[in-house]
C-alpha angles and dihedrals in degrees: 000000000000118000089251094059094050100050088061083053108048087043086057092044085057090042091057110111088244095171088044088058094043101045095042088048099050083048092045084049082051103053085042077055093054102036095039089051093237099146118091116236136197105257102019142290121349105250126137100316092044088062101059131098121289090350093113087053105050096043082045090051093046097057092050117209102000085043091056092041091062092038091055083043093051091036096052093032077060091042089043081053094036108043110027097069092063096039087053085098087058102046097048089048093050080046095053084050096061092056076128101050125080125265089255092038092060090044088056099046090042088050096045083054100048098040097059087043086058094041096057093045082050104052093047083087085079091067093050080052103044093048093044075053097063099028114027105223094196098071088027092066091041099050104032105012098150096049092040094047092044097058096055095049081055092056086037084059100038089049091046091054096037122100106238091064086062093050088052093044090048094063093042096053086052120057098163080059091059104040082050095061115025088029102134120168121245143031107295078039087061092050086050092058088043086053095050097045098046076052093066093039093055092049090039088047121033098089095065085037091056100044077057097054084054098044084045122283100233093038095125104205089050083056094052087048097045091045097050090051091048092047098040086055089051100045119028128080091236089053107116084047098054086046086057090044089047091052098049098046088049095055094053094048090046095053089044098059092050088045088061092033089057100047 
């Protein structure tokens, strides 16, 4: 190979979305994890009854500790195969951003970044736990689905059509906005910027998680749903419209089902 073959060839291998391949392939191992049954739980294998509502929770919240641990790894590991397609756009602009840095300088900002992005998501399990905790979602659904179901798609529907989603949507579709504004240099600098924008997601974000807790947190097809409206909302140009569609649609499922629950 002549030296000006090789120079073409070494400018596309740079050019390659190297952190887009690798993102989208640690959230594509996820979903294989989830699907393929690989994580450990609390109580045995995921099968039928591990897929209804409030069941994790409770089997996690019965084996104490070592309960809670597998629930947080099942929870982020979901979060991992739910949340980092649609933040790709994010981590290769802050990329593009470290040119001057090392090789292993810009590994350890991207992955400052990434892992306190991944820690928050993770530890919002606490809060599916804490509420299962308080209000046991299991019985609840069995004895009162409809009414229970109902509320949450009203407070799917108020949230989606408050404005404080779209503030933190807005920060989410744009990911040039928000390096403008929380972008801070280093390392620790990198983690801050993972903790502000996992900030926004999850504010962007809780409602749809928690109408999944409800509908059962490890109920896959409720996932996939729940992840294409979440990054449709984040990506497409049409996003802040299907979030108001979402949220109406979600109100008046949500008053139709009390209403039948209250009859």
């Amino acid at each position: 190979m002549t030296t000006r073959d090789s120079v073409p060839r070494r400018s596309t291998v740079r050019r390659l979305p190297i952190v887009a391949i690798t993102v989208y392939g640690v959230a594509l191992l996820a979903w294989a994890a989830i699907l393929c049954g690989w994580l450990p739980m609390a109580g045995g294998e995921m099968g039928m009854e591990m897929s209804a509502p409030g069941v994790p929770e409770a089997m996690a919240l019965d084996h104490g500790f070592s309960g809670i641990a597998l629930y947080l790894l099942m929870w982020g590991t979901m979060m991992i195969a739910m949340m980092y397609p649609s933040s790709v756009p994010l981590f290769r602009l802050y990329h593009g951003t470290l040119q001057n840095a090392s090789s292993v300088g810009r590994a350890l900002r991207l992955g400052a970044l990434l892992g306190t992005y991944t820690l928050v998501w993770t530890l919002t399990g606490v809060v599916a736990l804490a509420v299962n905790a308080a209000v046991p979602i299991a019985p609840l659904a069995a004895d009162h689905g409809p009414l229970l179901f109902g509320g949450v798609l009203v407070l799917l529907g108020a949230y989606q059509l408050s404005p404080y989603k779209y503030r933190c949507l807005d920060y989410c579709r744009s990911p040039f906005g928000f390096l403008l504004t929380y972008h801070r240099p280093g390392i620790v600098g990198a983690a801050r910027m993972g903790w502000a924008f996992s900030r926004f997601c999850v504010g962007c974000c809780w409602a749809l998680f928690a109408l999944m807790v409800v509908a059962g947190s490890m109920n896959v097809l409720w996932m996939a749903v729940i992840a294409l409206v979440l990054s449709l909302e984040r990506t497409v140009p049409w996003g802040p419209q299907l979030a108001r569609a979402v949220g109406v649609v979600a109100a008046v499922g949500g008053i139709v089902l009390l209403g039948f629950a209250l009859v």
